[in-house]
N, C-alpha and C positions, 0 to 999 in steps of 0.2 A: 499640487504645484508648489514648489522654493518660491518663498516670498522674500527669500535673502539667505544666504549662510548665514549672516551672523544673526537674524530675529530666531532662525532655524523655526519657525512657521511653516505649519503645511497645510494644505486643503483637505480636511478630510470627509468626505458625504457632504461636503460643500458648509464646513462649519471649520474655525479656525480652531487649531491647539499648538499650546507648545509643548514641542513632544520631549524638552528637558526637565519638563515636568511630570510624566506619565512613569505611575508607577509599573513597572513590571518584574517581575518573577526570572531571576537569575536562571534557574535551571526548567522554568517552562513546564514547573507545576501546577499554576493558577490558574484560572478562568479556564474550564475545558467542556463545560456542557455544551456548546457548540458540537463537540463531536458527537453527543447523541441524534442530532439534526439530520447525520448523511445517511441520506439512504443506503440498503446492504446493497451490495452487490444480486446481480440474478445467480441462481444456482442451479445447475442442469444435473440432470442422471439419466445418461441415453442408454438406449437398452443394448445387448452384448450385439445384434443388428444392425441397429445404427453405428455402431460404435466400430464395426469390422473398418473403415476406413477414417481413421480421426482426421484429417484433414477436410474431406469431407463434410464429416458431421461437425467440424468447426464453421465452414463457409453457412451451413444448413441453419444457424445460430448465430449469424454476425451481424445480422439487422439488428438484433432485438439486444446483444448484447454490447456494440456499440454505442447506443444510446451510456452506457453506464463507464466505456470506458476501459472497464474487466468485467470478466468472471470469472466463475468457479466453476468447472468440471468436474462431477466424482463420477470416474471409472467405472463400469462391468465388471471391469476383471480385477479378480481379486489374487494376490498374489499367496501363492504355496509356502514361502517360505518368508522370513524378515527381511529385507536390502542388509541388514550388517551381517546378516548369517551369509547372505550368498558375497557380500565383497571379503568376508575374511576368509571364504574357500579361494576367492580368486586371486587373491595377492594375503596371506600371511602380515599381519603384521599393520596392515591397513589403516591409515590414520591421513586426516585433512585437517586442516586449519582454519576455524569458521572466522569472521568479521565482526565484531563487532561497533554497530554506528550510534554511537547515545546523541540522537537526535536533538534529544531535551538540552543536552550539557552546550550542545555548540553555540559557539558566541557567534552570533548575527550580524 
């Protein structure tokens, strides 16, 4: 809870600080043992049966992988050839433009 703009006070776990005070880490290197705390994600490997209708075998997995919010799926089927091998037979030349989001850098 603002106990003013200008004391800039906030309630936090129900103990006051002033957070013009609080040191933090510009690019959001510091303090990160916290991320060893989350749990992994569940990880399935349905068999090339189950796996004959993936929508399916996604509802057959939604209880349990719910709970977590995501999963991971690894495949049956295994692919014959590389994805960049079969997009450069299909279009010559083939190239995309990935994203990059530095998380860490963005100002808050």
């Amino acid at each position: 809870l603002i106990q003013g703009k200008e004391s800039k006070m906030w309630d936090l776990c129900g103990a006051k600080c002033d957070l013009t005070k609080l040191k933090t880490d510009k690019h959001g290197a510091g303090e990160i043992s916290w991320i060893d705390g989350i749990p992994s994600c569940p990880v399935f490997y349905p068999t090339m049966e189950a796996f004959e209708d993936p929508l399916h075998y996604i509802q057959s997995i939604s209880e349990e992988a719910s709970k977590f919010g995501i999963c991971k799926i690894v495949s049956p089927v295994v692919a014959s050839a590389p994805a960049g091998v079969v997009l450069m037979k299909e279009q010559t030349g083939f190239k995309f433009t990935t994203l990059v989001q530095p998380l860490r850098l963005a100002n808050w």
